[in-house]
N, C-alpha and C positions, 0 to 999 in steps of 0.2 A: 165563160170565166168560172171557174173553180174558185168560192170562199174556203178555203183550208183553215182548222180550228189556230187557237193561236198559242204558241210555245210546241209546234210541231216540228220545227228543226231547229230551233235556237229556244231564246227566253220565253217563260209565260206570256208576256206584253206583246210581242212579236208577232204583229198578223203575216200573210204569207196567201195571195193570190197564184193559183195559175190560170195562164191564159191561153187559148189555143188560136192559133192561124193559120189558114187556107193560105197554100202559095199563088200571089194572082200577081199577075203586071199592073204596073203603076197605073192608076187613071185620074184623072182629072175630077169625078164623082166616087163621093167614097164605096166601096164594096160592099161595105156591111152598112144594113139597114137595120137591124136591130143586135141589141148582142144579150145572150143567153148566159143566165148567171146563176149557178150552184150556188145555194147557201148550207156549207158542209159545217160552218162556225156557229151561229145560233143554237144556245141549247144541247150542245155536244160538246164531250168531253170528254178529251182522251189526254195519257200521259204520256212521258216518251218509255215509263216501266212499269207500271198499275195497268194501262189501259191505254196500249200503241193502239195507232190507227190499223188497222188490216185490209185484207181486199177486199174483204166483204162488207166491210165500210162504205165501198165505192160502188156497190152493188147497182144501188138506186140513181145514183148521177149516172152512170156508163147508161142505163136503160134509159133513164132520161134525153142525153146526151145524143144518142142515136135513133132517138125518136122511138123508143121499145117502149114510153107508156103511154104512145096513145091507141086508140082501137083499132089504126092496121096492124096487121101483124104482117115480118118480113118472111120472106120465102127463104130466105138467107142476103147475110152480108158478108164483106171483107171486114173485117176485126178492124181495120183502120179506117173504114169510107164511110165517113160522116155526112155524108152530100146528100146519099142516099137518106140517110133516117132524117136528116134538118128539116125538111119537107113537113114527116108527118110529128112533129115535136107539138107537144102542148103543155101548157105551164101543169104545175102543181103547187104545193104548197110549198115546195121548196127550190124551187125551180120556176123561173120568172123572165121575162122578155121587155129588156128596152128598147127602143127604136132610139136611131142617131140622133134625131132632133130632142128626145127627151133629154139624153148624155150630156147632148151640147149646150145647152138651159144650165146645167149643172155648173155649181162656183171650179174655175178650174178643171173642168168638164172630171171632177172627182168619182171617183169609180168605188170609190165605199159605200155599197150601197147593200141598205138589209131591210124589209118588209116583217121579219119575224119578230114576236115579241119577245123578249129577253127572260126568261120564265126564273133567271138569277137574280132580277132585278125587282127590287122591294115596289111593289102600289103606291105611289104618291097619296094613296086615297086614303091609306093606312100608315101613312107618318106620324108619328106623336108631334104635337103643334111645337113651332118654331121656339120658343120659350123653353120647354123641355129639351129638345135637342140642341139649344145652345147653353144651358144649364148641365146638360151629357157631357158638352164640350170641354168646359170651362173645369168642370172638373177632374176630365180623364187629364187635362194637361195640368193640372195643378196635382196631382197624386206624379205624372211624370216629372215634373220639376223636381215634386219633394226628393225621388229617388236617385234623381240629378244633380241633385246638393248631397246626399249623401255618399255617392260614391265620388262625387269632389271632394268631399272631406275626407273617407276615405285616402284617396289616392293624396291628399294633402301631408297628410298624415303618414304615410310610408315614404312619400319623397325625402320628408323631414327627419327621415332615424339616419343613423349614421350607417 
């Protein structure tokens, strides 16, 4: 599975997985014992016109993917035969391996899943204490209110001319 950054074809909010599938006949025990998961989303950022995604974006997942970063090295492959490289695959720091049973533990066997730390997201450690930032609170909406009464009066005020 490919994590793809988020407002990559649609909105900013928009996450956006792909998933890849081996065609196998139906069986009774599932096929996949673990499943391989690109995190292309953590910490990257691209825009859809400051900074689109490119090929060379995918540089590291494709070698990943195909098992190009671990210490064999292929004699050659087909551009499509993933079979081959699955084999010699090894995690990395971005690049990570569930097994089925872990998945299935999962609420909803949900598939959002990220190991990497959010390098956007503030330290907990480094919060100004709860009293401060409900004091931040209290008063960014009270300076909004004020300028919410004022363009109601405003517009009060223009309804009312003839």
């Amino acid at each position: 599975m490919l994590r793809l950054p988020t407002g990559i074809f649609y909105a900013q909010a928009v996450k956006a997985n792909v998933l890849f599938f081996d065609r196998k006949p139906a069986a009774e025990k599932p096929w996949t014992d673990k499943l391989w998961i690109y995190d292309l989303r953590t910490n990257k950022h691209f825009t859809l016109k400051e900074n689109p995604l490119k090929r060379s974006d995918l540089d590291d997942f494709v070698a990943c993917w195909f098992g190009e970063n671990s210490d064999k090295k292929k004699a050659s492959r087909h551009p499509f035969d993933s079979a081959q490289g699955r084999l010699n695959r090894k995690e990395s720091e971005r690049f990570k391996s569930f097994t089925y049973e872990e998945l299935s533990k999962r609420d909803k066997l949900n598939l959002d899943i990220f190991w990497l730390k959010d390098e956007s997201l503030e330290d907990s450690a480094n919060l100004p204490d709860p009293d401060i930032i409900a004091a931040e609170i209290v008063e960014d909406l009270e300076a909004a209110l004020s300028q919410f009464a004022t363009i109601a009066a405003d517009l009060k005020q223009t309804s009312e001319r003839p």
